[in-house]
C-alpha positions in Angstrom: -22.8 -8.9 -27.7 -19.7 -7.1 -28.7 -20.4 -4.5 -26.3 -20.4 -6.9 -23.3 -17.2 -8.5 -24.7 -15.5 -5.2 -25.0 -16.4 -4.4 -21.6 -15.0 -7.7 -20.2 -11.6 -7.1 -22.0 -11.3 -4.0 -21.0 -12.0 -5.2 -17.3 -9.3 -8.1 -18.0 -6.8 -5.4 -18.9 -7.9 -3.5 -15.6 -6.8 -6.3 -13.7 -4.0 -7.4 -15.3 -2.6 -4.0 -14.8 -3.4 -4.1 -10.6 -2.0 -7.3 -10.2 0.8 -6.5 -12.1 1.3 -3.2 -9.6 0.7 -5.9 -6.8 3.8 -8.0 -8.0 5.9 -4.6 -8.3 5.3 -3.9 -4.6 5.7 -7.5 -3.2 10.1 -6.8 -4.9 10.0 -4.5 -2.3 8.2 -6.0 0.3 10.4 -8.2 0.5 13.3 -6.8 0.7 12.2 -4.9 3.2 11.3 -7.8 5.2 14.7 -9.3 4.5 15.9 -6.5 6.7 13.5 -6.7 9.4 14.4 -10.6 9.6 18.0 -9.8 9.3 18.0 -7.2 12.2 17.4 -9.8 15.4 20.7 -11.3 13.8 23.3 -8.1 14.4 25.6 -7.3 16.9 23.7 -5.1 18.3 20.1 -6.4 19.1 21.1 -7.5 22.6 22.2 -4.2 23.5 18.5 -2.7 22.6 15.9 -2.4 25.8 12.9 -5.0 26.2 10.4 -2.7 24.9 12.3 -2.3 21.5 13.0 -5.7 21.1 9.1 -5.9 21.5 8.4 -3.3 19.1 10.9 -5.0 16.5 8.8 -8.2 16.7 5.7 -6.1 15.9 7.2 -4.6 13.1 8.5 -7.9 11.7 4.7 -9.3 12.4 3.4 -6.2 10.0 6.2 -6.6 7.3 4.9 -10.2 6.9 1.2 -9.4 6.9 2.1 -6.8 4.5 4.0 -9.3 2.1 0.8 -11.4 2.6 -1.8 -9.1 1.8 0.2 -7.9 -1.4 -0.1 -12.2 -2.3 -3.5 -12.6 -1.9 -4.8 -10.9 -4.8 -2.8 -12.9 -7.2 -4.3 -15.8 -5.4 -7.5 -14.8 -4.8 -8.0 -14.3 -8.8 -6.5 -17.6 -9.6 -7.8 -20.3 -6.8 -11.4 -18.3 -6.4 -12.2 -16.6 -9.4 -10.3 -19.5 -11.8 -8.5 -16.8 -13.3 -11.8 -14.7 -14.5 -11.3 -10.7 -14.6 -14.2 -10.1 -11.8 -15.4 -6.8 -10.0 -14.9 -9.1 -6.8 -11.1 -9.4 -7.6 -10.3 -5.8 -8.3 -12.0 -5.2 -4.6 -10.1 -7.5 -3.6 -6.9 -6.1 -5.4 -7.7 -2.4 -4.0 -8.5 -3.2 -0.7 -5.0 -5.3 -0.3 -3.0 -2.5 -1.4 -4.5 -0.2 0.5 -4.1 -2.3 3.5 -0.6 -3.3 2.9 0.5 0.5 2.5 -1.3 1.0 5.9 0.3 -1.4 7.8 4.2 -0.6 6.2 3.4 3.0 7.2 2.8 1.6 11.2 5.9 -0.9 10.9 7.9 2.2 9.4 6.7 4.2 12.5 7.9 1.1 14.7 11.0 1.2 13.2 12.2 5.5 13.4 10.9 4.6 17.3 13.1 1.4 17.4 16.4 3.6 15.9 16.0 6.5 18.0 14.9 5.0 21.4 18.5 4.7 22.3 19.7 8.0 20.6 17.1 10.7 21.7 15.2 9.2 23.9 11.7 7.9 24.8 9.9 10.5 24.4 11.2 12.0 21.3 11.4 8.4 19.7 7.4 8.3 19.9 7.6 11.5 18.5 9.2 10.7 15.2 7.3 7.3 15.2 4.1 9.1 15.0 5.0 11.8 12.7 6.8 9.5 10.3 3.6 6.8 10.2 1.6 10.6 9.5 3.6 11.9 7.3 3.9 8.4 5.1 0.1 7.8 5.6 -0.5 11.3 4.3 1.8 11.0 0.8 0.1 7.5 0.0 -3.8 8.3 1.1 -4.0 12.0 1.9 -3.2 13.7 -1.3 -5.2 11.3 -3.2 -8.6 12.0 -1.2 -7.5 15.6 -1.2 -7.5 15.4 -4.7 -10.6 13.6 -5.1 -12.5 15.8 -2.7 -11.9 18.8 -4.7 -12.7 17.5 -7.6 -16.3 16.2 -6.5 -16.9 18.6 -4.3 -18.5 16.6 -1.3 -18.3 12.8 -3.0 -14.9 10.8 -2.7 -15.9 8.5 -5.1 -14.5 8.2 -7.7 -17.2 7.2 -10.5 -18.9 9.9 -10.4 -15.6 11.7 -11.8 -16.5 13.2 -15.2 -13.3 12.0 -17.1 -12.9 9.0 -18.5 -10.7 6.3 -17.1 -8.0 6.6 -19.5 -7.6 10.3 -18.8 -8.6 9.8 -14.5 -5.5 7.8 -13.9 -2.9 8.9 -16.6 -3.9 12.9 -14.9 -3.5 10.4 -11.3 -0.4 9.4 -12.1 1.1 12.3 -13.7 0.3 14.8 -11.1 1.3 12.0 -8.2 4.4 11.0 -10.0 7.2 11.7 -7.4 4.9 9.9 -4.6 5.5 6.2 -5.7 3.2 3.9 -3.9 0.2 7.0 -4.4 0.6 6.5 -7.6 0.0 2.9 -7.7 -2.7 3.3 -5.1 -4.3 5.9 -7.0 -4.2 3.5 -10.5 -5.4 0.8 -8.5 -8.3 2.4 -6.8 -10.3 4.5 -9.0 -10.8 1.7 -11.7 -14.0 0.4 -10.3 
């Protein structure tokens, strides 16, 4: 019986420690999606062609899914799971975050094309687009899986590790500590 209880604290304190992460991101989240809605409002947006007015919509349509999926957990864990620490809601949590950072990376992408369409041209906007949606996508997933490859071997996952959680994430997020959301990723991720 204590054992069981002990576990189920130590799984409350897991979650309360993601969903605290979550709220961190959402600050800038929205702030960042204060800009996005603030840009169809300058001077300037008439002067941009068609096609990055278009691409501006679909970067405002990601900033707000990523502001939602960065909500749900919080909701998800009091609506569904009546405020209960579950495995389900740490999924949940993970799975959010991950998503969310994916789709910034794309709407930061949309955005380097959307600045230097006019500047540099076509051809070199799609350019920086893609590498800057890489580059981001590789600070916040790449290093991490790196990381875990090399350390299993041939398994990603990340129970199989042979440290203890304590030690997994605070050697996570010391070695990942300039790489902001990896960190968080990384805490959030290999708790269950």
């Amino acid at each position: 019986m204590v054992l069981v209880r002990s576990r189920r604290m130590e799984a409350a304190q897991k979650l309360k420690i993601a969903l605290d992460e979550t709220r961190m991101l959402i600050l800038g989240a929205q702030v960042l999606l204060g800009f996005q809605l603030r840009s169809a409002f300058q001077d300037g947006y008439a002067r941009l062609p068609t096609s990055s007015r278009l691409c501006d919509a679909a970067a405002l349509f990601l900033m707000v899914a990523v502001v939602g999926l960065l909500i749900a957990p919080a909701a998800h864990h009091r609506v569904a799971d009546e405020g209960n620490a579950t495995r389900r809601t740490m999924q949940i949590a993970s799975l959010s975050v991950a998503g969310a950072l994916m789709l910034f990376a794309f709407a930061l992408g949309i955005n380097l094309f959307i600045g230097l369409e006019r500047t540099a041209g076509s051809a070199a906007a799609m350019g920086a687009e893609i590498a800057g949606a890489a580059t981001t996508l590789f600070f916040w997933f790449g290093i991490e899986w790196a990381g875990l490859m090399s350390k299993s071997g041939k398994d990603s996952n990340a129970r199989t590790s042979r440290f203890p959680l304590g030690r997994r994430s605070t050697r996570c997020s010391r070695r990942l500590a300039s790489y902001f959301p990896a960190r968080r990723r990384c805490l959030v991720s290999s708790w269950w």
